[in-house]
DSSP file (Angstrom, degrees, kcal/mol; ACC not computed):
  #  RESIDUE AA STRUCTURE BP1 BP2  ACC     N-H-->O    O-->H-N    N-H-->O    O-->H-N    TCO  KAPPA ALPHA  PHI   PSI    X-CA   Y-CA   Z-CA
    1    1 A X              0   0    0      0, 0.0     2,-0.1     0, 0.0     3,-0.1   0.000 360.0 360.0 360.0 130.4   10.5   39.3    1.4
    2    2 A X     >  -     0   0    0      4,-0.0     4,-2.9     0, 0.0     5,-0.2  -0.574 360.0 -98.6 -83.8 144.7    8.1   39.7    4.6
    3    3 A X  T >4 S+     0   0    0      2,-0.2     3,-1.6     1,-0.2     5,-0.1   0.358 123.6  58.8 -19.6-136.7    5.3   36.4    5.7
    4    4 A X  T 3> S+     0   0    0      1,-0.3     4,-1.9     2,-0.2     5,-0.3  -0.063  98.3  43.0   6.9 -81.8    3.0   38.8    3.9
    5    5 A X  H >> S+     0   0    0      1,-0.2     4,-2.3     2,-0.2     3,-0.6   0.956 114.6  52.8 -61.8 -39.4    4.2   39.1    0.9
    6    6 A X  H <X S+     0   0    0     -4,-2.9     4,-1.0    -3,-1.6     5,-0.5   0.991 112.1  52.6 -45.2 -46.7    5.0   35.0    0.7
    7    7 A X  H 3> S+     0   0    0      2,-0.2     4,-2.5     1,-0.2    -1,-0.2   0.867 106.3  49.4 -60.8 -29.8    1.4   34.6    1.6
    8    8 A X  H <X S+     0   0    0     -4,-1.9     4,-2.3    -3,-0.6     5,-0.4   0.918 113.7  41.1 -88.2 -43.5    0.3   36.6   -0.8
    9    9 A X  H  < S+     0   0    0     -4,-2.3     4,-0.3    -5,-0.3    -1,-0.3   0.568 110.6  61.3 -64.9  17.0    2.3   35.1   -3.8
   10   10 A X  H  X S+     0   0    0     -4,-1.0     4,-4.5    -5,-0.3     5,-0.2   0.642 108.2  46.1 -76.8 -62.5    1.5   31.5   -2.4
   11   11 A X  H  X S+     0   0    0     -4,-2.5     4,-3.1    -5,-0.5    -2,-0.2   0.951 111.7  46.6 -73.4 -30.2   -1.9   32.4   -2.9
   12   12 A X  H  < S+     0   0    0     -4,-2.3    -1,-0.2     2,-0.2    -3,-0.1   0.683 115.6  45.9 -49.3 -28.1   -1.6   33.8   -6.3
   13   13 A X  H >> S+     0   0    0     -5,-0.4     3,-2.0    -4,-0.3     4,-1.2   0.938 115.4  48.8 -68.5 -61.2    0.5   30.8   -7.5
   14   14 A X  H >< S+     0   0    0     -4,-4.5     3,-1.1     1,-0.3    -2,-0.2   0.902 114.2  48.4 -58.6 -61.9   -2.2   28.5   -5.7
   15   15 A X  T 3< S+     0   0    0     -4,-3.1    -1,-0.3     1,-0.3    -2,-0.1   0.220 113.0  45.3 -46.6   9.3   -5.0   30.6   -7.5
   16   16 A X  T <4 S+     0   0    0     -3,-2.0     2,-0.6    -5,-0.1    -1,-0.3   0.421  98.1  95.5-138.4 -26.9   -3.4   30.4  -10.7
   17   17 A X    <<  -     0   0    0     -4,-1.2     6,-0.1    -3,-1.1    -4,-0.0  -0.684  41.3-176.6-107.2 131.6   -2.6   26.5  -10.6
   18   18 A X        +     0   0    0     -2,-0.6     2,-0.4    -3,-0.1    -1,-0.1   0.454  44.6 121.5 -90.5  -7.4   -4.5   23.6  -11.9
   19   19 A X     >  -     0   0    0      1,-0.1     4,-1.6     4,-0.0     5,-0.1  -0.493  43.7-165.0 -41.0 101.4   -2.3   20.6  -10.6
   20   20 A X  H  > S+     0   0    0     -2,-0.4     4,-1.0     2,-0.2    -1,-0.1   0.284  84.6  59.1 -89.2   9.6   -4.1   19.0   -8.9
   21   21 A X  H  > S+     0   0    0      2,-0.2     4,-1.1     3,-0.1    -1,-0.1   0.705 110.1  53.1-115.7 -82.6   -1.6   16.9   -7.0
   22   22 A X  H  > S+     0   0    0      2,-0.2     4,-0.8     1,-0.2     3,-0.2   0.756 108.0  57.0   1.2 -89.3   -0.2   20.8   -5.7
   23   23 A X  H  X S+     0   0    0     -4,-1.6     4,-2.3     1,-0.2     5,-0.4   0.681 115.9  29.4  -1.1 -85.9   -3.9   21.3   -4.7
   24   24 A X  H >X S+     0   0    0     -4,-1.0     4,-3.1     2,-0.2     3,-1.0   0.869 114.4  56.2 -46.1 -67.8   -3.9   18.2   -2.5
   25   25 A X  H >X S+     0   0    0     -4,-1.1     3,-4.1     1,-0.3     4,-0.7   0.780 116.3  45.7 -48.6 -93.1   -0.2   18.1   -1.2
   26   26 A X  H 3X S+     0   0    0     -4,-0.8     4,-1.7     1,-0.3     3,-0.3   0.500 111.9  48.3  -5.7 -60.4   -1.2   22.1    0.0
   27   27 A X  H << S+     0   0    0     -4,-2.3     4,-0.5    -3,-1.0    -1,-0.3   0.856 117.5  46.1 -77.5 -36.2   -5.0   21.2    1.8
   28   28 A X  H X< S+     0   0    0     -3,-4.1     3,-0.8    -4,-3.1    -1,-0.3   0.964 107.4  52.3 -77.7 -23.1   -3.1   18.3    3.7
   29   29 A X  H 3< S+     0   0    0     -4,-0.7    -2,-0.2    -3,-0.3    -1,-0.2   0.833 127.6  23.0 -82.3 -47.0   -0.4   20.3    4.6
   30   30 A X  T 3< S+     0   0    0     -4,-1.7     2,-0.4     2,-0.1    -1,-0.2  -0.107  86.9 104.4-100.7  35.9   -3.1   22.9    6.2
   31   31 A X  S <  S-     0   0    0     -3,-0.8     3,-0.1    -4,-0.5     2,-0.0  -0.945  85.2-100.6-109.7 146.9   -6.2   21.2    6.9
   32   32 A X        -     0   0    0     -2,-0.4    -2,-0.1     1,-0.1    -1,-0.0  -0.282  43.2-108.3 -66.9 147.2   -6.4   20.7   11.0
   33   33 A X        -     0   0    0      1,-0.1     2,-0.7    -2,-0.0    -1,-0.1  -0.143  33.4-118.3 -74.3 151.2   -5.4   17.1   12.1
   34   34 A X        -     0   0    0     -3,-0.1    -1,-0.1     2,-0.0    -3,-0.0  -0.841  15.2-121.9 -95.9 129.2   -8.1   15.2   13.2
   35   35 A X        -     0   0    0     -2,-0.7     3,-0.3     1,-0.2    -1,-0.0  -0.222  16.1-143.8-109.1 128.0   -8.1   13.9   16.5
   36   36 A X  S    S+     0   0    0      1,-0.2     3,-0.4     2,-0.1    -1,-0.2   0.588  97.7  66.0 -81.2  -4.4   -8.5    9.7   16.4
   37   37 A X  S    S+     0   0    0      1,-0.2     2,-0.4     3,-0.0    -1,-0.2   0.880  92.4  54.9 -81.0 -26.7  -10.6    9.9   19.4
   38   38 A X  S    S+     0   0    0     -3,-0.3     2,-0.6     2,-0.1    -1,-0.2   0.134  82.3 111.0 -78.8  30.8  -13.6   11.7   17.7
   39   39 A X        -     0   0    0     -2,-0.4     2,-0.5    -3,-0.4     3,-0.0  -0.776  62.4-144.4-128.9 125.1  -14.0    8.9   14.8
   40   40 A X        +     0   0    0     -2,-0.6     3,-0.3     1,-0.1    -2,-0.1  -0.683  34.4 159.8 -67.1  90.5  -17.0    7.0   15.2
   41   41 A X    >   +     0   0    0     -2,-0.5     3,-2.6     1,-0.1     8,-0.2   0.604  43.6 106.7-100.5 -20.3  -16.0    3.3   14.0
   42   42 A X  T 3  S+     0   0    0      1,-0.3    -1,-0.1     7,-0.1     4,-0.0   0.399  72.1  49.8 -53.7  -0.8  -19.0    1.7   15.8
   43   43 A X  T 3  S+     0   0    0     -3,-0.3    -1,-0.3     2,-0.1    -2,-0.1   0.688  93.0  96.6 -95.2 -29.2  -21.3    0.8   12.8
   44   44 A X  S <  S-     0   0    0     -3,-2.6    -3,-0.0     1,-0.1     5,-0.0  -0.241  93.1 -83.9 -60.5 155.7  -18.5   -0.9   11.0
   45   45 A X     >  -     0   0    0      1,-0.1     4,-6.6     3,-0.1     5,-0.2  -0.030  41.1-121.7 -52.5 155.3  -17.9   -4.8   11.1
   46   46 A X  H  > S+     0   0    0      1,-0.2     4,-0.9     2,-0.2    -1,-0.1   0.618 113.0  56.0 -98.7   4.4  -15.9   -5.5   14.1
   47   47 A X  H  4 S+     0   0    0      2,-0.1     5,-0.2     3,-0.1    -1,-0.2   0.657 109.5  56.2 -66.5 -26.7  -12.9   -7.2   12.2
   48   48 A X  H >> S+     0   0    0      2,-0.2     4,-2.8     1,-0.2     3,-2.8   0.979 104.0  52.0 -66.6 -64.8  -13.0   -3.7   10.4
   49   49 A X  H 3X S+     0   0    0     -4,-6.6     4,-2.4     1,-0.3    -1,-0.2   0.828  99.1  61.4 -78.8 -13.8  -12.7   -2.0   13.6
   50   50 A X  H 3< S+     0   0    0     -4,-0.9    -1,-0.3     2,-0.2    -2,-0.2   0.290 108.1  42.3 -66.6  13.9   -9.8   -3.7   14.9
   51   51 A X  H X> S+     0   0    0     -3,-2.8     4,-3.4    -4,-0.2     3,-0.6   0.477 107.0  56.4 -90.9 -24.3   -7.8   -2.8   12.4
   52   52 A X  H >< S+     0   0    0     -4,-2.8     3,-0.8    -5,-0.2     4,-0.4   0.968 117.9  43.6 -44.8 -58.4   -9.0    0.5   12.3
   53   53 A X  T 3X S+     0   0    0     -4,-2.4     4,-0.8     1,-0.3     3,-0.4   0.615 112.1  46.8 -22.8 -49.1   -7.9    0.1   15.9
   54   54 A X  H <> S+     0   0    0     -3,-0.6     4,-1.2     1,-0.2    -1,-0.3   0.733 113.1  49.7 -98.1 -43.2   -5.0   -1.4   15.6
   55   55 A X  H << S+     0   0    0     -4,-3.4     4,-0.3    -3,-0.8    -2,-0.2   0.314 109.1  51.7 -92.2  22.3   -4.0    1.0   13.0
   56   56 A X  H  > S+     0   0    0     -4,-0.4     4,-2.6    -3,-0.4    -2,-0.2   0.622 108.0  55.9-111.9 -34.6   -5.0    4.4   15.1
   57   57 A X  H  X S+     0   0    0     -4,-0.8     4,-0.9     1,-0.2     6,-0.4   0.774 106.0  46.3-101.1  -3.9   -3.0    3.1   17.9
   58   58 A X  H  < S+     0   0    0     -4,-1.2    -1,-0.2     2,-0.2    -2,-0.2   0.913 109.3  61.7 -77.6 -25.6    0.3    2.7   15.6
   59   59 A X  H >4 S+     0   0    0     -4,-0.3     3,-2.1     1,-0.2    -2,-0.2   0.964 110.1  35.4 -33.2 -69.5   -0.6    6.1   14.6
   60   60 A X  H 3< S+     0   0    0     -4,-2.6    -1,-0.2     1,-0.3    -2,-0.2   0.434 112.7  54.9-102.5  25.1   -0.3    7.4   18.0
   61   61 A X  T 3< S-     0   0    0     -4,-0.9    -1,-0.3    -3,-0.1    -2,-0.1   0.197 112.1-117.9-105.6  21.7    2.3    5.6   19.0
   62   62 A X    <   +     0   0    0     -3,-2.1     2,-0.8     1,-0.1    -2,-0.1  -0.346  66.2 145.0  69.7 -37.6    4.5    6.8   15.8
   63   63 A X        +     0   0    0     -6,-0.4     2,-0.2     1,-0.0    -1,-0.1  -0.024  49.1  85.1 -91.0  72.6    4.6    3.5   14.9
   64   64 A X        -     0   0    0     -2,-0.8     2,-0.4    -5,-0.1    -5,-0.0  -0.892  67.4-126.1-169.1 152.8    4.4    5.0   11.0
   65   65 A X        -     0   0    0     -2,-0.2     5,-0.1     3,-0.0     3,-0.0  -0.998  29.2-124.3-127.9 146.4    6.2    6.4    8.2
   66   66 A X     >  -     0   0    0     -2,-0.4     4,-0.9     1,-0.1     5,-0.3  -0.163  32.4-100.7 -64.0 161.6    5.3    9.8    6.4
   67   67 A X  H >> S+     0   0    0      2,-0.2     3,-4.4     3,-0.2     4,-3.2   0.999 124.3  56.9 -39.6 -77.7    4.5   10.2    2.8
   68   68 A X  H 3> S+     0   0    0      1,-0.3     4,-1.6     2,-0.2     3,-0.4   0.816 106.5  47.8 -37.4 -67.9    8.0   11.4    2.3
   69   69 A X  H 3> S+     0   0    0      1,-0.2     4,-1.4     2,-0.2    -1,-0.3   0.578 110.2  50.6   8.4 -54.8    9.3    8.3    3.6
   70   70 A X  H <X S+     0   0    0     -3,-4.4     4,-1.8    -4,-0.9    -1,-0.2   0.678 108.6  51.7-100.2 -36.1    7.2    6.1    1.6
   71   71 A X  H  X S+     0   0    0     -4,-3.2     4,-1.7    -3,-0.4     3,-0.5   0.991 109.7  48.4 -79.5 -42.4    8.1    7.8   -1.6
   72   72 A X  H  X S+     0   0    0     -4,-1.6     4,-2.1     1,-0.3    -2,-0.3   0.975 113.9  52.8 -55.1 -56.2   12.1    7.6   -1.1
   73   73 A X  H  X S+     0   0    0     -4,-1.4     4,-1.9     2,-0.2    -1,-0.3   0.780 105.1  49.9 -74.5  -1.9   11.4    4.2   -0.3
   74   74 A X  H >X S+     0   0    0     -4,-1.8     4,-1.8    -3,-0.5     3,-0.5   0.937 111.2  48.4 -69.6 -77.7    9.7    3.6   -3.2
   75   75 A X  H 3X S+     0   0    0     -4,-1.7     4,-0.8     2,-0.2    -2,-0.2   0.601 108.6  52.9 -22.4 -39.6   12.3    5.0   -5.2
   76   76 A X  H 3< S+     0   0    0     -4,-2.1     3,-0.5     2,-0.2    -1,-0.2   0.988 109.0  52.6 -22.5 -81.9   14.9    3.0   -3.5
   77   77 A X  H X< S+     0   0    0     -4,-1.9     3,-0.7    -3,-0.5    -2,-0.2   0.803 113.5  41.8 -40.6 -50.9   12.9    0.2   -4.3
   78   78 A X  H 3< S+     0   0    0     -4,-1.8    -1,-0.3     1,-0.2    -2,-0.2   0.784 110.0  56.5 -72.8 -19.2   12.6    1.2   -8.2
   79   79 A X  T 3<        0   0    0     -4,-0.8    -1,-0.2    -3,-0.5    -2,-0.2   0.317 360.0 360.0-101.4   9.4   16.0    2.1   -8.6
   80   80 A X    <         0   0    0     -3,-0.7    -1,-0.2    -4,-0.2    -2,-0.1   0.178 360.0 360.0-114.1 360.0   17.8   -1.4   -7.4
């Protein structure tokens, strides 16, 4: 099966499904990242924006765990 044709049954599955959990997973997977220097924090309280801060620069320092990550450890965590 050529890219093409996956693309086009991707989008025919996608068009056809009401999941809305799919939906999301799919738009995060392809929506462009956003760059933490463009986000305006400067009207928020300024304990607010140090963590925003604080948590932008563990962002780009890795210092993070993915979704996937977080859901095996949850599961871990339930299964013990």
């Amino acid at each position: 099966m050529t890219t093409n044709d996956k693309k086009k049954q991707v989008l025919d599955l996608l068009g056809s499904t009401y999941d809305s959990t799919i939906i999301d997973e799919i738009y995060a997977i392809l929506q462009p990242a956003v760059n933490t220097d463009e986000i305006n924090i400067q009207q928020l309280p300024d304990k607010l924006q140090e963590k925003i801060n604080r948590a932008i620069e563990d962002y780009n320092t890795g210092n993070y765990i993915t979704h996937e990550e977080m859901k095996q450890k949850l599961h871990q965590w339930l299964t013990k």
